[in-house]
C-alpha positions in Angstrom: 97.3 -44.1 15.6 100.4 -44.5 13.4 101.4 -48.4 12.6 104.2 -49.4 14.7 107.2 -50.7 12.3 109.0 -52.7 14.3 112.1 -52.1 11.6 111.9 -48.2 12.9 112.8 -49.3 16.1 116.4 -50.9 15.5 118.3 -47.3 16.0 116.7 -48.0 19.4 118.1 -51.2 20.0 121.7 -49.8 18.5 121.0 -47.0 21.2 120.1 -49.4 24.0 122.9 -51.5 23.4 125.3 -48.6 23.5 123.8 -48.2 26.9 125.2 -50.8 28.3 128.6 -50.3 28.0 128.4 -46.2 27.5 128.6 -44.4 31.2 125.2 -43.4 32.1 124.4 -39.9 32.5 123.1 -37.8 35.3 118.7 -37.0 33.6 119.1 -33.7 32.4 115.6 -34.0 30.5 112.0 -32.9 32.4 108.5 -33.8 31.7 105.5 -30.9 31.8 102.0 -30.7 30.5 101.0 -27.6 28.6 98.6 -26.6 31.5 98.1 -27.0 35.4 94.5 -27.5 35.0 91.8 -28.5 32.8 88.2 -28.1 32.5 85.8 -30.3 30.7 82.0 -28.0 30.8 79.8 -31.1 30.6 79.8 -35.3 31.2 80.5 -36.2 27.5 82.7 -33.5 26.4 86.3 -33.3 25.7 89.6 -31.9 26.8 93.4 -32.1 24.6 96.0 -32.6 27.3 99.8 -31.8 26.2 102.8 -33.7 27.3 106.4 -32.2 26.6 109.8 -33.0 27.5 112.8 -30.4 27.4 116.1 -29.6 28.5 117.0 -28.7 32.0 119.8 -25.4 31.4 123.0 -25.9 32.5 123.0 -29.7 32.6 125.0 -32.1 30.7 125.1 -34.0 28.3 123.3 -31.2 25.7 121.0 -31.9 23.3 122.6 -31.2 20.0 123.0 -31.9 16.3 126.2 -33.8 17.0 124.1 -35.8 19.4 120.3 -35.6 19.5 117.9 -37.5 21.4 116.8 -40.7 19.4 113.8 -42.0 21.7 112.0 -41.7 24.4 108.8 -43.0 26.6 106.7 -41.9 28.9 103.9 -43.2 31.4 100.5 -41.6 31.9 98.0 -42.6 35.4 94.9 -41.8 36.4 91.7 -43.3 38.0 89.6 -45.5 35.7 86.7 -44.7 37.7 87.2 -40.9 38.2 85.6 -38.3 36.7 87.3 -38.1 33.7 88.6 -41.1 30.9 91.0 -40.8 28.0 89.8 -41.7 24.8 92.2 -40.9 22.2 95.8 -39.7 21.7 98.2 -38.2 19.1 101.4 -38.2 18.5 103.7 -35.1 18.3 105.0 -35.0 14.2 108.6 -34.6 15.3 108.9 -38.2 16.0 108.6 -40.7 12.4 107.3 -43.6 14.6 105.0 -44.3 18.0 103.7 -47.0 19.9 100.9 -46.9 22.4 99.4 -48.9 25.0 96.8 -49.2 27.9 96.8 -51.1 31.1 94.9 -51.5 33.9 96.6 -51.6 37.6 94.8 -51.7 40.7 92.2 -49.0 40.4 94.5 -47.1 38.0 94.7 -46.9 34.1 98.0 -46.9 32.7 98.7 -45.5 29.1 102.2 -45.8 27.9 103.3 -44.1 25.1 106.7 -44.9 23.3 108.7 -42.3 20.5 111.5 -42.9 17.9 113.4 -40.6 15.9 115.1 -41.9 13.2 117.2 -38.7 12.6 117.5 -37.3 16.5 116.3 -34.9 18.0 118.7 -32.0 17.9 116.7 -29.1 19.8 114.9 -29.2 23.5 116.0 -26.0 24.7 112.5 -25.1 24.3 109.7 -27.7 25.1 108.7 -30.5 22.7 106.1 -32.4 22.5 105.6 -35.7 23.1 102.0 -36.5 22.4 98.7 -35.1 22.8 96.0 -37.0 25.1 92.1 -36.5 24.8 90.2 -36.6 27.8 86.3 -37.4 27.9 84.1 -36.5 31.3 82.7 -39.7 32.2 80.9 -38.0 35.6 80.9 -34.2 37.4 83.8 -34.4 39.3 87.7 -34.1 38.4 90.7 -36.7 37.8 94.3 -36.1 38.7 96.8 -36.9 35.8 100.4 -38.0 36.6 103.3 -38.3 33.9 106.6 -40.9 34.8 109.0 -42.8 32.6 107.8 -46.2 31.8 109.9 -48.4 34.1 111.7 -50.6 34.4 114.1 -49.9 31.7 115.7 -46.7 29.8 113.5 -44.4 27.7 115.1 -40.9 26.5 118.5 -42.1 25.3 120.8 -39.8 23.2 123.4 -40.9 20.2 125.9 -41.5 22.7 123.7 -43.8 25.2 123.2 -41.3 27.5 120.7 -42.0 29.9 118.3 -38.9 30.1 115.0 -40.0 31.9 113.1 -37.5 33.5 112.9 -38.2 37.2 110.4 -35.4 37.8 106.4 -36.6 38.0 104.1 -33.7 37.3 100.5 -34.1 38.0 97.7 -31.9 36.1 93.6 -32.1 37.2 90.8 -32.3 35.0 87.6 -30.6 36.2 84.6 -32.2 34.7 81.5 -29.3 35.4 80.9 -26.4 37.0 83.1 -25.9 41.0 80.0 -23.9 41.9 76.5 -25.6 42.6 73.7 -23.1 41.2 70.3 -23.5 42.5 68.1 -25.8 39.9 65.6 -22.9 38.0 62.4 -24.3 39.7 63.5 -23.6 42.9 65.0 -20.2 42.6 61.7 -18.0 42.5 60.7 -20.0 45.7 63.7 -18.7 47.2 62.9 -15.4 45.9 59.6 -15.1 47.2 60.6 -16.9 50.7 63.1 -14.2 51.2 60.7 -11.4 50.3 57.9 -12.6 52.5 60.3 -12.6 55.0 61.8 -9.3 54.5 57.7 -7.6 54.8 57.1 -9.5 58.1 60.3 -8.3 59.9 59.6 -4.5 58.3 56.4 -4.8 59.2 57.3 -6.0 63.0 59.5 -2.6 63.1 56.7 -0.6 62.6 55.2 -2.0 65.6 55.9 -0.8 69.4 57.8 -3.4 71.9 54.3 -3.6 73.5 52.2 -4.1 70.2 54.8 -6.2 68.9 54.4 -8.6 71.6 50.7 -8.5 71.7 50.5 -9.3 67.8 53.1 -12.3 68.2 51.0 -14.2 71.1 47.5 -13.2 69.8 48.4 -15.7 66.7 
């Protein structure tokens, strides 16, 4: 994790202060992982899960050279006793400086992830990314993800002040092990043979007459 430099972070408090007298901006920014789903084969491996934020077309303010995006945040839940733990993060190399944390509240864990630009951000008509999250299986089973802006407060603020938080919360599931139970080895050749058997005695009862058939059955 990249040392947090707590000088980086004064073109966030120049932006924050120009919040607060700078009209506030309907969010035109939206959060996404890089996948719906993910699967983790067995307890102990790992999954990468990708967090972006982009532009939503044909909102305002833009994005642009003239005024890029100098920070942003963003909040990351999940159960801290479901099937799946994160245990390691990276931040995306288009930000110079990151700061993370983890929480617990209620039965939830709570990672919060803070970015800073020094130069802006002058692109998000295409994804970017804010940081890469690794996921360990802990137990068969799966965990639901949810991304949010770290409240209270302003996160994704532009040169101008514009307030841009994301108000959208997308969810993603982790699948730890197979959706499918298969029958443990030892047992499956007893299944085999109990299905055979039982094929032979109901073939052989066909060869029989209704009147033999009935004799054989109550002579046992």
């Amino acid at each position: 994790m990249p040392p947090v430099r707590p000088r980086a972070f004064l073109p966030l408090l120049v932006a924050l202060i120009a919040s607060a007298w700078s009209p506030l901006a309907e969010a035109n920014l939206i959060f996404s992982f890089d996948a719906p789903s993910y699967s983790i084969a067995n307890v102990g491996s790992s999954t990468t899960v990708g967090l972006y934020v982009s532009e939503v077309p044909g909102t305002l303010p833009n994005i642009t050279a003239a005024n890029p995006l100098l920070t942003g945040g963003v909040q990351l839940t999940f159960a801290s006793s479901g099937a799946a733990i994160e245990t390691g993060f990276t931040t995306s190399s288009a930000w110079d400086n990151s700061s993370f944390g983890s929480a617990i509240s209620g039965s939830n864990t709570v990672l919060s992830l803070t970015v800073l630009s020094l130069f802006g951000i002058a692109d998000l008509s295409k994804p970017l990314l804010l940081g890469s999250f690794t996921f360990t299986g802990e137990s068969l089973g799966s965990t639901s993800v949810l991304a949010s802006t770290i409240r209270p407060g302003v996160n994704f603020i532009d040169r101008n002040g514009d307030n841009l938080d994301p108000t959208n919360t997308p969810t993603a599931l982790i699948r730890v092990g197979n959706s499918t139970t298969v029958p443990e080895p030892s047992s499956l050749p007893l299944a085999i043979i109990g299905a055979a058997c039982g094929l032979l005695w109901f073939s052989d009862r066909r060869l029989l007459s209704p009147k033999d058939f009935l004799k054989s059955t109550f002579d046992r």
